[in-house]
VEXVEXMAR-828691 format. One record per residue (C-alpha): residue in three letters; x, y, z. Coordinates in steps of 0.05 Angstrom, whole numbers, plus 5000, padded with zeros to 4 digits. Layout:
! VEXVEXMAR-828691
ALAXYZ ...
This chain:
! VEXVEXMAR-828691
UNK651782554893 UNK646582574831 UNK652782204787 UNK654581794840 UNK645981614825 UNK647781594759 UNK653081104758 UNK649180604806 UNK641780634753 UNK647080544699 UNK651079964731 UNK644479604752 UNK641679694684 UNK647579384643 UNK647078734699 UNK640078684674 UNK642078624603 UNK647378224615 UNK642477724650 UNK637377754598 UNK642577674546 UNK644277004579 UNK636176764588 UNK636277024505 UNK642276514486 UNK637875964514 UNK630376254489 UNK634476254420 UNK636175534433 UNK630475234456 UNK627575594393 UNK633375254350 UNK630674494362 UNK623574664379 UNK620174314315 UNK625373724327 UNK625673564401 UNK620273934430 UNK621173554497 UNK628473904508 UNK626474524480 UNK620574534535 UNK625174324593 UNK630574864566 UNK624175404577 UNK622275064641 UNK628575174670 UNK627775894659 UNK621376074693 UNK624676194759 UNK628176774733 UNK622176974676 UNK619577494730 UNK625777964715 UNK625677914637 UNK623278514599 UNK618078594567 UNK619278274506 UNK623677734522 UNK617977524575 UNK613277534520 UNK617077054469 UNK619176614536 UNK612476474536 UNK609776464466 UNK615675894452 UNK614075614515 UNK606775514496 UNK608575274430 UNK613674784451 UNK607674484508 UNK603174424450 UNK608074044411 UNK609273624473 UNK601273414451 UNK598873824520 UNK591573914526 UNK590474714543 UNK585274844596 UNK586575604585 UNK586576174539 UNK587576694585 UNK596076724561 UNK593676614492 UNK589677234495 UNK595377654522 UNK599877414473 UNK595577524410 UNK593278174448 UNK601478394452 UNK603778104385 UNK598178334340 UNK602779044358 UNK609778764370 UNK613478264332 UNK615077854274 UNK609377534224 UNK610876914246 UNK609977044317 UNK604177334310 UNK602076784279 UNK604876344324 UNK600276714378 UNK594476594338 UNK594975874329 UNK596575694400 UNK589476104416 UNK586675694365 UNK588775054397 UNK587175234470 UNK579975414438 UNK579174804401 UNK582174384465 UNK575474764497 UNK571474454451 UNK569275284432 UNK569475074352 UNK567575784323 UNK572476124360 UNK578175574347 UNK576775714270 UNK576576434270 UNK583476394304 UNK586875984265 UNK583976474203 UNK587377014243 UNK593576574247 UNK594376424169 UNK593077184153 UNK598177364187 UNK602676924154 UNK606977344109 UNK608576834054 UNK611777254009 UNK617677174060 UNK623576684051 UNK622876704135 UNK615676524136 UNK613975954181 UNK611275494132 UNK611274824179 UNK607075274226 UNK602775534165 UNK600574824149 UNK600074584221 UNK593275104225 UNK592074864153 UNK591874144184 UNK587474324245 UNK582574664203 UNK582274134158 UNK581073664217 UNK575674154241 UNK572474094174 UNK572573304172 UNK568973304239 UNK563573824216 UNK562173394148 UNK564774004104 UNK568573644054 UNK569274214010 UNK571674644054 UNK575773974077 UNK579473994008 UNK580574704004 UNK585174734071 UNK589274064051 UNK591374403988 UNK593474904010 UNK597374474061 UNK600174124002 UNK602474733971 UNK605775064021 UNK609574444049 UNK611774243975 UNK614175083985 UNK617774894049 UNK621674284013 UNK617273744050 UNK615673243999 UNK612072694040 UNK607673264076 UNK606573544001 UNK603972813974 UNK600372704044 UNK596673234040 UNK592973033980 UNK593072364005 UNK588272574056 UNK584172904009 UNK580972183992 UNK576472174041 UNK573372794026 UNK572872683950 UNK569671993974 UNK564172304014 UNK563172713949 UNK561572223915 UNK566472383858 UNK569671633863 UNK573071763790 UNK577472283816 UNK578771853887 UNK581371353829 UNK586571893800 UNK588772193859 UNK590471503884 UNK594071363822 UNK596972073837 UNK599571993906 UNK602171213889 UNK605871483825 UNK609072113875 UNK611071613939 UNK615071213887 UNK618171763849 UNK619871983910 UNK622771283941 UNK616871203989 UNK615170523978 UNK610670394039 UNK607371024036 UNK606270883959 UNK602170213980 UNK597970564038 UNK594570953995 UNK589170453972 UNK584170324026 UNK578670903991 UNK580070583923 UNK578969873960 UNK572470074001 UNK569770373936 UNK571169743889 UNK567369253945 UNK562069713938 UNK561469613875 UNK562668913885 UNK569468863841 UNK571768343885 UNK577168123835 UNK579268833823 UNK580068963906 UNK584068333912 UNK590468583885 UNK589569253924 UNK588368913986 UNK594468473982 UNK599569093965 UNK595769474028 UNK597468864073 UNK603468614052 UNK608369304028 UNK605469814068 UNK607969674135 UNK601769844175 UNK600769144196 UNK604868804251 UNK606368004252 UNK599067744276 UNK595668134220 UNK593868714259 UNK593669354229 UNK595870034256 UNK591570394317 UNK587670914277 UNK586670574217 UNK581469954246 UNK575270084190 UNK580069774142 UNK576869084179 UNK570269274151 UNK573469284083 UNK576868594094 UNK569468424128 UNK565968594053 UNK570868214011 UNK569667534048 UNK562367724048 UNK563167873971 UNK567067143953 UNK562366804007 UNK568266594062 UNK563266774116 UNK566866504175 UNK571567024159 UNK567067584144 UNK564867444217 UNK571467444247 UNK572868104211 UNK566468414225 UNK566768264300 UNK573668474303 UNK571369184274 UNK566569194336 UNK570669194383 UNK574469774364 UNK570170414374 UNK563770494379 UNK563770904324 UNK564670334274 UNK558769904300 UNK553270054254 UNK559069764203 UNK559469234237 UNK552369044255 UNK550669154180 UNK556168684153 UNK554468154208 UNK546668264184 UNK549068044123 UNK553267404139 UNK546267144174 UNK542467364116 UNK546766904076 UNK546666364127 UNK538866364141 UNK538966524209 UNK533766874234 UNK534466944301 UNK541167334283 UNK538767734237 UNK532568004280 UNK538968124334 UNK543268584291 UNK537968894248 UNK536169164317 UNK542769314341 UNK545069614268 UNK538170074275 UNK539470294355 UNK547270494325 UNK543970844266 UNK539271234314 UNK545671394351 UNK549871684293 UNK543872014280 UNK542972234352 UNK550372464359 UNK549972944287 UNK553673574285 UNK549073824225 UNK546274434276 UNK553374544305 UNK555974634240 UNK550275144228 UNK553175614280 UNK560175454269 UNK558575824207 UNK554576394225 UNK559276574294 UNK564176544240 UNK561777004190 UNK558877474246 UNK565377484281 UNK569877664221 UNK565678234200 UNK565078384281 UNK572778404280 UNK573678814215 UNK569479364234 UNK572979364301 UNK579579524270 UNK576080034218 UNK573980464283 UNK580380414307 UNK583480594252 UNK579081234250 UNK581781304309 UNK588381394296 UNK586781764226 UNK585882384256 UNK592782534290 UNK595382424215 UNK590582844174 UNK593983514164 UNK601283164146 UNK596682754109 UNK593983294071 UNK600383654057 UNK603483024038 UNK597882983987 UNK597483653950 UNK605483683946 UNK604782923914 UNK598383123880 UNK602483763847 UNK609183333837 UNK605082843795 UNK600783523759 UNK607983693736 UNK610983063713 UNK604682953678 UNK604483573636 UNK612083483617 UNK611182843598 UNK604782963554 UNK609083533529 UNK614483103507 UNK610382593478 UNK606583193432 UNK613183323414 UNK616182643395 UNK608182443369 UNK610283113318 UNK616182793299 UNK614382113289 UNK609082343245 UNK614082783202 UNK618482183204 UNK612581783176 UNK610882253128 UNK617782293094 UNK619081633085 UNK611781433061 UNK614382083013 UNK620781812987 UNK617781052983 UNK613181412930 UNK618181752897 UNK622281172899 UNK617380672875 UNK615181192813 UNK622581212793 UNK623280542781 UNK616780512746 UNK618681022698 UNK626280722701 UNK622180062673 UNK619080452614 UNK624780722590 UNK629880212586 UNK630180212515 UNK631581112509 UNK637681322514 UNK643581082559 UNK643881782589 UNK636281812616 UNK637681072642 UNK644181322676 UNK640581892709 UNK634281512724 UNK639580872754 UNK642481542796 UNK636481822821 UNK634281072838 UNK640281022877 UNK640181732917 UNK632281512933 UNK636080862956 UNK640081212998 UNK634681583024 UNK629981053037 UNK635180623081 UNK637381253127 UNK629581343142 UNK628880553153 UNK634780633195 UNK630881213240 UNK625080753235 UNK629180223254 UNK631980573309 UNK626080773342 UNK623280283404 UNK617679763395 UNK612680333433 UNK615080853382 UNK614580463320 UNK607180193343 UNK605480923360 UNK607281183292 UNK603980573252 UNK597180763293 UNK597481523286 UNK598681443204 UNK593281773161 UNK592981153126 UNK590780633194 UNK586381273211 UNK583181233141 UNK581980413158 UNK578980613223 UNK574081023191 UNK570880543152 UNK564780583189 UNK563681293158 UNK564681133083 UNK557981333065 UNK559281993082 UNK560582413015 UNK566682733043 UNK570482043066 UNK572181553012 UNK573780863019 UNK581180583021 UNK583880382960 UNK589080002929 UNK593980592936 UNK592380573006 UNK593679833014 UNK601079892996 UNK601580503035 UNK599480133095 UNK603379513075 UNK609979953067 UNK608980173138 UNK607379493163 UNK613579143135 UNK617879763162 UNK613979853238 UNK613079033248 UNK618478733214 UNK617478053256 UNK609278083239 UNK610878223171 UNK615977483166 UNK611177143208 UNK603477383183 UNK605677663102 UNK611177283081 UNK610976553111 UNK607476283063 UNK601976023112 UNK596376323104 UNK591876653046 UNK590977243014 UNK584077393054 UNK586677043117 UNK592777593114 UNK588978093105 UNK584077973155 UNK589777873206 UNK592878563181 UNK586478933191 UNK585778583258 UNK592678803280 UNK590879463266 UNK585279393315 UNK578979403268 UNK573179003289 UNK569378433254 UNK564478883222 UNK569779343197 UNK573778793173 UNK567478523137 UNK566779173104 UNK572079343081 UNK574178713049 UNK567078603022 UNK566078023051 UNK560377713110 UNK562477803183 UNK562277093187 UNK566976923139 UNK571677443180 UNK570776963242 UNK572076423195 UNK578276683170 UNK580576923243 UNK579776183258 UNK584175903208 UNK589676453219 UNK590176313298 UNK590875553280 UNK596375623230 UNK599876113262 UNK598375973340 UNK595475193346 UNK589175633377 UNK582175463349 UNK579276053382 UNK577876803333 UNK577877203397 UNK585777013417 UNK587377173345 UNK588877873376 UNK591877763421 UNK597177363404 UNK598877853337 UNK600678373387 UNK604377983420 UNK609277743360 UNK613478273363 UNK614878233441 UNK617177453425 UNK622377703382 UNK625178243424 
């Protein structure tokens, strides 16, 4: 009887994931063409919610998510966030990156559809942190859809700054995504912002930026609808000439204007632009016909209006007019005034700021929370790691003892034999008029000390870039440069010339590509080489000063010169840097 149970919880079971399997292969369709056809996508998902109550857990959950997302897309205005909330609730545990940021975002938009601001930004922060860009599967249309909505969100609260800062990184992450015309756009809309900065220079280039980008990119009629900032800020300035050609390219390539002249829903201010110019070159019938045009639009564009109509029956010398709309442009004034978000902004701000650190402690408590149910594997975890790293540490600091012992050896013998070597040939020199025998013997020994001298330039050779750097800075003779500070102590002499060609023997041997690039290309001076040498070795200004007997300054000087010559820097302070880094350019 209890396998006969068995079999029946089993049999029901595997129907149920059949079932859900079958709901799954459409979820992963309507998914599959929900940034393309939303519409379908959303009747795909409606079709399922008759059968939604029997999905599991999860499968419920992303029914809905995608359902939400597909509704938004479908431009639906959300009059809820209570499915929001137990999305972001679930996914902020469950999921994928993106759909927890997916979850975000939607609670974002149902806020901002609630006209709760704070809360719609602090979501859609929530949203882009949880974006994992790092991922070739990251949702990067999503990612600058809440870059876009912020941005918005910014333009409505006069933050330009902020403004900019979200449509960059809009740009960047669609060029990321391989959308080109998102990429441009969003620095296109970036010219507003830069406009109520008053920077109108840089409105200028990124015009010129965002024309030259459309082209490249065979956008022609986006290329000539970028001009209307550039236009509003030469009428301004009262460049009526300059505007004119702008103005034509705007109205006759862009596309935004049908047959009767009329320009695109959205974009109606551009009549108080074509309202200026006639106002500028004194067509006033048609500065009126613009300017009343722009009235009738929004209310939001009357002052505009009423200012630009003020000033076509200024010009005329009617007065009754201009008592009429320096009234009416003063009521709309009041109005704008009246209608200022300057206080909302205020506690957009602080609710923001409050919230995040609100939210951050939250998850530090519950961290703590979950800390101590980990503590003692924790702790072991820690001392066997801790004792692990104890060991590897001491052998490797034995090791390098032992290979610092023989590099210095190494060192030492060859410095040796180059002695040797270079007193042979001295005395081979002085006695080239004795007998053929010494000469023969002295040739020999010159020869053997040859022989010598390339198998320990061979182990020197052999030896890595880390080695050979190692044993140039752990040479008696770089220690006795170092010490220059201390010369006037009795026991500590000076470097001298004997030195010098110690340290240049080990120099030409440890940085063969320094040594081509610094001693023997013929670039730079004698003091300039030897100020780089001494700054290779690491040896401040003052030391460098002192030991070449010369003023610090004219060791900045010469630092100078080198890093031009060498590097195209002007700057003593790279000089450094970029000496190090000659040997890593050859290797």
């Amino acid at each position: 009887m209890q396998k006969l149970l068995y079999a029946f919880v089993a049999v029901i079971i595997l129907a149920a994931c059949v079932g859900n399997g079958k709901e799954r292969a459409k979820i992963d369709v309507a998914q599959s063409i929900i940034n393309e056809r939303p519409d379908s996508a959303l009747a795909i998902l409606d079709s399922l919610e008759a059968s939604s109550n029997q999905f599991s857990q999860s499968t419920l959950r992303r029914w809905q998510l995608l359902r939400l997302m597909a509704q938004n897309k479908c431009d639906t205005v959300f009059r809820s966030d209570s499915l929001q909330l137990v999305l972001t609730d679930y996914y902020d545990h469950h999921g994928s990156p993106n759909e927890k940021m997916w979850a975000h975002y939607l609670l974002g938009r149902a806020f901002a559809d609630m006209g709760e601001i704070p809360e719609a930004i602090r979501a859609y922060q929530k949203a882009e942190e949880s974006a994992d860009t790092a991922s070739r599967n990251c949702d990067f249309r999503t990612l600058c859809a809440i870059l876009g909505q912020k941005a918005y969100i910014f333009n409505i609260q006069r933050m330009p700054k902020e403004q900019i800062d979200a449509l960059r990184q809009y740009s960047y992450f669609a060029k990321k995504d391989g959308r080109i015309y998102d990429y441009i756009r969003g620095y296109e809309q970036q010219l507003p912002a830069w406009y109520a900065l008053d920077d109108t220079a840089r409105c200028f280039r990124l015009t010129n930026k965002c024309h030259r980008m459309y082209l490249e990119n065979g956008m022609v009629q986006e290329a000539e609808s970028v001009y209307p900032t550039a236009i509003l800020i030469l009428l301004l300035d009262s460049q009526y000439t300059k505007a004119r050609p702008f103005m034509q390219a705007f109205e006759n390539k862009s596309g935004l204007f049908d047959q009767n002249g009329d320009i695109q829903q959205g974009r109606e201010h551009y009549y108080n632009s074509k309202g200026m110019y006639y106002n500028g070159v004194n067509q006033l019938d048609s500065a009126e016909y613009y300017f009343r045009k722009l009235a009738g639009y929004d209310i939001a564009f009357n002052y505009d209006a009423y200012i630009g109509l003020l000033e076509v029956y200024r010009k005329r010398g009617a007065l009754d007019s201009i008592t009429k709309y320096s009234i009416l442009a003063e009521r709309a004034l009041d109005s704008i005034h009246t209608e200022s978000e300057a206080d909302a902004l205020s506690l957009v701000i602080s609710s923001y700021n409050y919230a995040r650190k609100e939210e951050v402690a939250r998850e530090k408590t519950m961290e703590a929370a979950k800390a101590w149910k980990l503590l003692t594997i924790s702790t072991v975890l820690f001392v066997l790691t801790s004792i692990i790293i104890c060991l590897l540490y001491m052998k490797r600091r034995k090791e390098r003892r032992e290979k610092q012992q023989e590099l210095s050896r190494l060192e030492s013998q060859f410095l040796d034999v180059s002695k040797k070597y270079e007193k042979t040939e001295d005395e081979l020199k002085s006695l080239r008029t004795d007998k053929d025998r010494i000469v023969r013997e002295k040739e020999e020994e010159k020869e053997n000390l040859l022989l010598e001298i390339k198998k320990y330039k061979e182990s020197i050779n052999n030896l890595s870039r880390k080695e050979k750097e190692s044993m140039l800075m752990d040479s008696p003779v770089v220690k006795k440069y170092h010490n220059a500070a201390f010369f006037t102590s009795s026991s500590q002499l000076p470097p001298n010339k004997t030195d010098w060609n110690d340290l240049m023997v080990i120099i030409r041997q440890c940085l063969p590509f320094f040594t081509s690039k610094v001693i023997d290309g013929g670039i730079l001076g004698e003091q300039e080489q030897k100020v780089c040498i001494l700054t290779r070795l690491g040896l401040h200004n003052g030391d460098v000063a002192l030991l070449l007997d010369i003023k610090p300054q004219n060791v900045t000087n010469a630092k100078v010169r080198a890093n031009l010559k060498l590097f195209g820097e002007e700057k003593a302070s790279a000089l450094y840097k970029n000496l190090k880094n000659v040997e890593k350019l050859f290797l």
